[in-house]
C-alpha positions as CSV (number, residue, x, y, z in Angstrom):
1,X,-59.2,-57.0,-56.8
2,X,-59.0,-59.0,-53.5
3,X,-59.6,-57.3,-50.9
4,X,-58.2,-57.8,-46.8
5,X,-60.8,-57.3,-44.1
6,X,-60.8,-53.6,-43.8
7,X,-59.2,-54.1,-40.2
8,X,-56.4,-55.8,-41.2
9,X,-55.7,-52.5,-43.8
10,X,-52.8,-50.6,-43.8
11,X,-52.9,-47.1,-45.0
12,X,-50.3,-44.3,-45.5
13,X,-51.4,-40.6,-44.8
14,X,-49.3,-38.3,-46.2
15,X,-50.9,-34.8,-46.5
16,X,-49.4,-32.3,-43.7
17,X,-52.6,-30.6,-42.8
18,X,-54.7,-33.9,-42.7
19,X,-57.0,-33.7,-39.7
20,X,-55.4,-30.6,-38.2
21,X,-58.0,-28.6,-37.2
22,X,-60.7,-31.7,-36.9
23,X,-59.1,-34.3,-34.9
24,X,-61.7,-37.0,-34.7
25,X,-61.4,-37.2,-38.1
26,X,-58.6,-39.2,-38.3
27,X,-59.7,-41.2,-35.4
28,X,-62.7,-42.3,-38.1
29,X,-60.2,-44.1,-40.0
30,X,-57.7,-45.3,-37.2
31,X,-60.8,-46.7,-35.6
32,X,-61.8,-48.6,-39.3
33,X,-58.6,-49.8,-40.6
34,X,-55.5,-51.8,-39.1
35,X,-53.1,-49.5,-38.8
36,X,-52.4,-45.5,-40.2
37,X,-48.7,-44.5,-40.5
38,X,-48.5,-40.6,-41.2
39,X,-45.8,-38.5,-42.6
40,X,-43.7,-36.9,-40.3
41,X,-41.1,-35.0,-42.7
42,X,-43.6,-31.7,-42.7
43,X,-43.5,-31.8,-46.9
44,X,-44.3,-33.7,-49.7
45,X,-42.8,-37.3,-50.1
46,X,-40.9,-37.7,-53.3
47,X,-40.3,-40.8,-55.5
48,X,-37.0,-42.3,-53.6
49,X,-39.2,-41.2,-50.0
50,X,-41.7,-43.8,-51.5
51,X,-40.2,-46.4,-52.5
52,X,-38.6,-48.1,-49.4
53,X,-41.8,-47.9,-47.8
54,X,-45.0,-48.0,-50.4
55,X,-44.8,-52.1,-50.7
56,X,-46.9,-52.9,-47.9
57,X,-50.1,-50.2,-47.8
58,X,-53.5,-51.3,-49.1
59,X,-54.4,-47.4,-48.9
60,X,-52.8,-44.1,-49.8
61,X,-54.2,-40.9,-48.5
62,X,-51.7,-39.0,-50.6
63,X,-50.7,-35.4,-51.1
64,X,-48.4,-33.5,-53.3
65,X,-46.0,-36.3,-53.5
66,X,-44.7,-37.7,-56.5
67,X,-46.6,-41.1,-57.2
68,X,-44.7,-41.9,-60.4
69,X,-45.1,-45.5,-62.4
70,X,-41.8,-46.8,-60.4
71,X,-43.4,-46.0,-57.5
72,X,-47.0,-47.2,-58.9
73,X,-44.8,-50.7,-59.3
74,X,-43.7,-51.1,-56.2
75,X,-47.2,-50.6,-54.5
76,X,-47.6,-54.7,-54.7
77,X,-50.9,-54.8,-52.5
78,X,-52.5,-50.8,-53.3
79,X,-55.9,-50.8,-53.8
80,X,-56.3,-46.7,-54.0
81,X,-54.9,-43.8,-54.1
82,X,-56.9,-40.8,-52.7
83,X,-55.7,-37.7,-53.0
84,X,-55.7,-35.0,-51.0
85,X,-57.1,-32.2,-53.2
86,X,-58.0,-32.3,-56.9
87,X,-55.0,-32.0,-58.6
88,X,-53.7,-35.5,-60.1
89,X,-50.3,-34.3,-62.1
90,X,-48.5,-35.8,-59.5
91,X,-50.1,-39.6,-60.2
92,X,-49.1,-41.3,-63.0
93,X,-52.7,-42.3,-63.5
94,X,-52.1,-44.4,-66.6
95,X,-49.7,-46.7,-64.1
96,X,-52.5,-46.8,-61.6
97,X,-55.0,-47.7,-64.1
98,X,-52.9,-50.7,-65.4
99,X,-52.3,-51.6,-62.1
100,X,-56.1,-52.0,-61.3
101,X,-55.9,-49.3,-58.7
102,X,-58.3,-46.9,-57.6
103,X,-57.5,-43.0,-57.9
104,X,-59.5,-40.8,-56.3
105,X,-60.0,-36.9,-55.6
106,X,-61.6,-34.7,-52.8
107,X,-63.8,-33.1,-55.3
108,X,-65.5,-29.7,-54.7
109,X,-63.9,-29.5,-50.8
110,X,-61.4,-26.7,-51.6
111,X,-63.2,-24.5,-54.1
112,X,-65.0,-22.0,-51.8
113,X,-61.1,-21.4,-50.3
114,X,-59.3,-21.4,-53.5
115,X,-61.8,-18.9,-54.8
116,X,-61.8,-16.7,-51.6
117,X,-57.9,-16.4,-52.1
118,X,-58.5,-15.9,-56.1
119,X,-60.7,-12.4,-54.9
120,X,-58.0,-11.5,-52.4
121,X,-55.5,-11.8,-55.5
122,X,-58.3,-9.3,-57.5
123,X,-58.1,-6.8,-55.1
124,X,-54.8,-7.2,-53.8
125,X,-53.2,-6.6,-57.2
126,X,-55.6,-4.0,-58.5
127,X,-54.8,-2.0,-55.3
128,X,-51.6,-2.5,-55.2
129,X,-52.0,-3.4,-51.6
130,X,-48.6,-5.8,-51.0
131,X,-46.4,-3.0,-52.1
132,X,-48.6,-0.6,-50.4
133,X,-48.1,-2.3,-46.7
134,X,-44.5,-2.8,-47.7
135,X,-43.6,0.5,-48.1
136,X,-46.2,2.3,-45.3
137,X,-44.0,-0.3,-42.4
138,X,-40.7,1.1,-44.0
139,X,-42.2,4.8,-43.1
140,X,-42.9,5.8,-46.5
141,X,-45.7,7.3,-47.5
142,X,-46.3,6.4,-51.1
143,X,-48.6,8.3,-53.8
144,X,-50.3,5.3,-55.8
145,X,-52.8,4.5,-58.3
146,X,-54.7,1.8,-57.9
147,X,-57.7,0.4,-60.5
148,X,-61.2,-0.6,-59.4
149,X,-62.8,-3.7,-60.1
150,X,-66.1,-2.2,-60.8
151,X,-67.1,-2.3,-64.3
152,X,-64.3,-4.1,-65.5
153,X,-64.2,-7.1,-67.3
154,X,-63.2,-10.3,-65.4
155,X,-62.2,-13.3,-67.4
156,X,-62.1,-16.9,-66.1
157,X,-60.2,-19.4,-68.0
158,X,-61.6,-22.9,-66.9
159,X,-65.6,-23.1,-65.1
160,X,-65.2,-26.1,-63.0
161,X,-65.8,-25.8,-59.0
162,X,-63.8,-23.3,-58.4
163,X,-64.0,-21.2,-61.3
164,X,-68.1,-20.8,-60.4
165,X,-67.4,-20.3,-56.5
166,X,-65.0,-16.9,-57.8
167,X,-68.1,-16.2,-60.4
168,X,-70.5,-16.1,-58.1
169,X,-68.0,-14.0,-55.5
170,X,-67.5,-11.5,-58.6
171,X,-70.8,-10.7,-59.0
172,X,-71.0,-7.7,-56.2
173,X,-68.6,-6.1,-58.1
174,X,-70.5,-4.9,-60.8
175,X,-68.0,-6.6,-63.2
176,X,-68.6,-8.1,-66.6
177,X,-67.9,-11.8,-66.6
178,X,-66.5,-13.6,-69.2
179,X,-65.4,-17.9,-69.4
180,X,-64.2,-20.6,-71.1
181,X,-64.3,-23.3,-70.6
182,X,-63.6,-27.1,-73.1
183,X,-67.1,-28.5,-71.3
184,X,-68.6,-25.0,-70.8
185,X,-71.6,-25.2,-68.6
186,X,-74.7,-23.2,-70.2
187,X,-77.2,-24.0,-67.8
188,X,-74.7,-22.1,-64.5
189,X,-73.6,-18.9,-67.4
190,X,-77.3,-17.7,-68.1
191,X,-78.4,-17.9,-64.3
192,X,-75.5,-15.9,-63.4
193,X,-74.4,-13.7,-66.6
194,X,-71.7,-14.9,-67.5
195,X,-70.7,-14.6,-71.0
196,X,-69.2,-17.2,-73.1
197,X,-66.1,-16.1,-75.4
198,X,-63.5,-17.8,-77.2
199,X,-60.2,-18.4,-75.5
200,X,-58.3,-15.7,-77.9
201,X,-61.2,-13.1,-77.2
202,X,-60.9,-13.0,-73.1
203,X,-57.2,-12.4,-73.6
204,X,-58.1,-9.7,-75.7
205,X,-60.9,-8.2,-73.8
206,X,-60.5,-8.9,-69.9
207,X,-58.8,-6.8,-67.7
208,X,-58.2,-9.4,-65.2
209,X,-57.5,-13.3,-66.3
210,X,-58.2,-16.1,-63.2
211,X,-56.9,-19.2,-64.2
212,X,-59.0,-22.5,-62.9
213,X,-58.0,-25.3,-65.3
214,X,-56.3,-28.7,-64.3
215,X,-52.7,-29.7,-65.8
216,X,-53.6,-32.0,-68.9
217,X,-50.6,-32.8,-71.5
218,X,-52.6,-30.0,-73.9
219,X,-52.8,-27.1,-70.7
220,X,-48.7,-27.4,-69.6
221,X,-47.1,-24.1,-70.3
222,X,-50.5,-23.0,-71.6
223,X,-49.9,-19.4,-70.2
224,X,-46.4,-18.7,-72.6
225,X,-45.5,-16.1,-74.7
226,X,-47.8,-16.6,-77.0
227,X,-51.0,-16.6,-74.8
228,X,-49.6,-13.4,-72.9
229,X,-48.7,-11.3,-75.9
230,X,-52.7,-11.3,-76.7
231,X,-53.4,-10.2,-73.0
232,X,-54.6,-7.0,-72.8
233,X,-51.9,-4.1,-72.4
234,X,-52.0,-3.5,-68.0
235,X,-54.1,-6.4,-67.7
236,X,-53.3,-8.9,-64.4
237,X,-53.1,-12.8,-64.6
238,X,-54.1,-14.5,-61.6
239,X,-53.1,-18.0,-60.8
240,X,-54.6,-20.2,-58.2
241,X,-54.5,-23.7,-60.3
242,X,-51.1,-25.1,-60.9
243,X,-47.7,-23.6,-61.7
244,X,-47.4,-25.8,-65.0
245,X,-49.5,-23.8,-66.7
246,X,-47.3,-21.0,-66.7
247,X,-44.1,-20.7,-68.8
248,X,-42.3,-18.4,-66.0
249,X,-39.8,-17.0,-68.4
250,X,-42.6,-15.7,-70.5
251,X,-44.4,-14.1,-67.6
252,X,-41.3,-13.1,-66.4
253,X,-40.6,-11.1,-69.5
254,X,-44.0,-9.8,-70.1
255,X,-44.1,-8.4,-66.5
256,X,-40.6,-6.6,-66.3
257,X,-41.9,-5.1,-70.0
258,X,-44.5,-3.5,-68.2
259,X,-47.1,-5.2,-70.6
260,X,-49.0,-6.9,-67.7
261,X,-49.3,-4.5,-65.0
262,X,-49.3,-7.2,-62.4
263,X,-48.9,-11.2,-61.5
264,X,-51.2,-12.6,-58.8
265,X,-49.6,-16.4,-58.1
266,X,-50.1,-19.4,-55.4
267,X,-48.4,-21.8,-57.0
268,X,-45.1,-22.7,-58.8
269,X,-43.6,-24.8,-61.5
270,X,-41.7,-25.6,-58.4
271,X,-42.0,-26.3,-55.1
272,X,-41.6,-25.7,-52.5
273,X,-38.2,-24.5,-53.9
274,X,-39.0,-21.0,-55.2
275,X,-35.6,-19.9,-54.7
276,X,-35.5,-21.5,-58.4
277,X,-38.5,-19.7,-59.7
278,X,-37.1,-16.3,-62.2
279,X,-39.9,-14.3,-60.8
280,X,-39.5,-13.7,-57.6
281,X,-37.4,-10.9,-57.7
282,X,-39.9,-8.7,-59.5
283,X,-41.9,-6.0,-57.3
284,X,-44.8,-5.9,-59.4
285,X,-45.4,-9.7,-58.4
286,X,-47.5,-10.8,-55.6
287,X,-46.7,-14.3,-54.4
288,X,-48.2,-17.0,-51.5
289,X,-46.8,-20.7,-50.9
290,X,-49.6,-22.3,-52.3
291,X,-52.2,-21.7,-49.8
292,X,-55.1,-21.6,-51.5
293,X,-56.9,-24.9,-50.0
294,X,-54.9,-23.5,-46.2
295,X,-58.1,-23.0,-44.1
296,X,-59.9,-25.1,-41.5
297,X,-62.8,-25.3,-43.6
298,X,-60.6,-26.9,-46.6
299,X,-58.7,-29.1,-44.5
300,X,-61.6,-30.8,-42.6
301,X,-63.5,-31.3,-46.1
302,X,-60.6,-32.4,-47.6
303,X,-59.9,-34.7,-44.9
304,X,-63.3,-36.2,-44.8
305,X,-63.9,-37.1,-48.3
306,X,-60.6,-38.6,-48.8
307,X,-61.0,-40.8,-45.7
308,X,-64.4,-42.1,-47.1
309,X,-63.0,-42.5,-50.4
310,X,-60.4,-44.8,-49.1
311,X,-62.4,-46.8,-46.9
312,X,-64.8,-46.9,-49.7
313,X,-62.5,-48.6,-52.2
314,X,-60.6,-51.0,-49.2
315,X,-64.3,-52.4,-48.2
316,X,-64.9,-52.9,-51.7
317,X,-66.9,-50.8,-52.5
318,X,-67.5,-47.4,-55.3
319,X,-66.0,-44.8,-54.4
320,X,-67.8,-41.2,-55.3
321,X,-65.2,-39.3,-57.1
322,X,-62.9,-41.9,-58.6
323,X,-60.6,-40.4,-61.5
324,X,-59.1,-43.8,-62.0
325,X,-61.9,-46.5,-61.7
326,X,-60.7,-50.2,-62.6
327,X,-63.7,-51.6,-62.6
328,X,-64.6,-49.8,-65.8
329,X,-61.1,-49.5,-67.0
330,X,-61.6,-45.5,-67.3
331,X,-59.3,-42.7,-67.0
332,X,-61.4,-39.4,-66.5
333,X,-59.6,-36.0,-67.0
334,X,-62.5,-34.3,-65.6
């Protein structure tokens, strides 16, 4: 790569929340780099948003926005990409990577928040507490039955960050843990009880599902027919990861069937257009717009690490959580 002076950098910011509750944080990196243009359109960028505009940044601070191999093209003098948050299905990383450009993720700075929301879910859904509210400020008094999360069995499909953050929140509960995960981590089960089972077997068994896996070509519309027919009978899905891993049809189906009692989901296959989604006129559904990194703590994390990872890469230097890394010509799912 050659590299500018980092003063003579220009970077794109693009993530709506960036520096919002911490302000000097984004004075760290107008004070280190030439010149920071941010996004002023309040939501993501997408491809045609891009392209007018990406030729001339050496950095990207990016958020949701699609970063597709045209765009990836047109980015003549990018030197990274760090994104705001963990998720990468929005990159075309194998464009970056041929490209010789760093990609880069906030790693770890959302999962206490994510997991806060993912126990909120837990005991929203098992209370029934949406429709509960609903109904109480419409001056009824309804008669309902809610289930309690003590000794019931939890299961957690994907132990990264996040996943052990709503473990370790669980525990209280008296609840019997179960995971899986493709790179399970033994050492973090014993200390904490958790119980390693088969995918097929935590369907079977668990009385709540959290999901906490990334999208990966084997993981889209992981959650379909299939996969739910082998949930157990009044079970409840939660989903704080990404809306590809849900057929919505499917969970559409099983839901109005009355084979899952309930649907716990922040995000969607898309967004921020819900209008599109077929479950959102279900009552037994309980839905947020993707909120599950929204807090001050998040933001400022989020905000930090990506800044560092950029200034990293444009002073030429390793970058901590690179998902892309050109130097070694890798491309890490993880």
């Amino acid at each position: 790569m050659n590299f500018k002076q980092l003063d003579k950098c220009k970077v794109l910011v693009t993530p709506t929340s960036f520096s919002k509750y911490d302000r000097s944080l984004a004075k760290k990196l107008e004070d280190n780099v030439g010149k920071v243009i941010y996004n002023t359109t309040g939501k993501p960028l997408k491809e045609a948003d891009l392209l007018p505009i990406i030729k001339d940044f050496d950095g990207y601070i990016a958020g949701l926005d699609e970063i597709t191999s045209i765009v990836i093209e047109k980015a003549e003098n990018l030197k990274v990409i760090a994104r705001y948050g963990t998720g990468v299905d929005k990159v075309d990383l194998d464009a970056a990577r041929v490209r010789n450009i760093y990609v880069t993720i906030t790693s770890g700075a959302n999962s206490v928040s994510v997991a806060e929301l993912t126990i909120g879910f837990l005991i929203s859904a098992a209370r029934n507490l949406v429709f509960a509210n609903n109904e109480t400020s419409k001056g009824r008094w309804p008669r309902l039955k809610g289930i309690s999360l003590s000794g019931k069995n939890i299961g957690i499909i994907g132990l990264g960050s996040i996943g052990k953050e709503v473990a370790l929140r669980l525990k209280p509960f008296k609840v019997k843990i179960f995971a899986y995960d493709t790179d399970f981590d033994i050492e973090f089960a014993k200390k904490n009880d958790i119980t390693y089972l088969e995918l097929d077997d935590i369907l079977k068994g668990s009385d709540f599902i959290s999901l906490h896996i990334p999208v990966l070509p084997s993981t889209i519309k992981m959650v379909n027919k299939e996969f739910l027919s082998k949930m157990k009978k009044n079970s409840i899905l939660i989903n704080t990861s990404r809306g590809d891993l849900v057929d919505e049809e499917a969970l559409y189906e099983s839901l109005e069937s009355g084979h899952l009692r309930t649907a716990a989901i922040d995000t969607f296959c898309s967004e921020p257009d819900y209008l599109k989604c077929p479950l959102r006129s279900l009552p037994q559904l309980i839905v947020t717009p993707h909120i599950g990194a929204a807090t001050d703590n998040a933001s400022d994390e989020m905000t930090r690490i990506s800044i560092d990872e950029c200034i990293a890469v444009l002073s030429g230097k390793k970058p901590r959580f690179a998902v892309v890394d050109p130097q070694f010509k890798k491309l890490d799912s993880s």
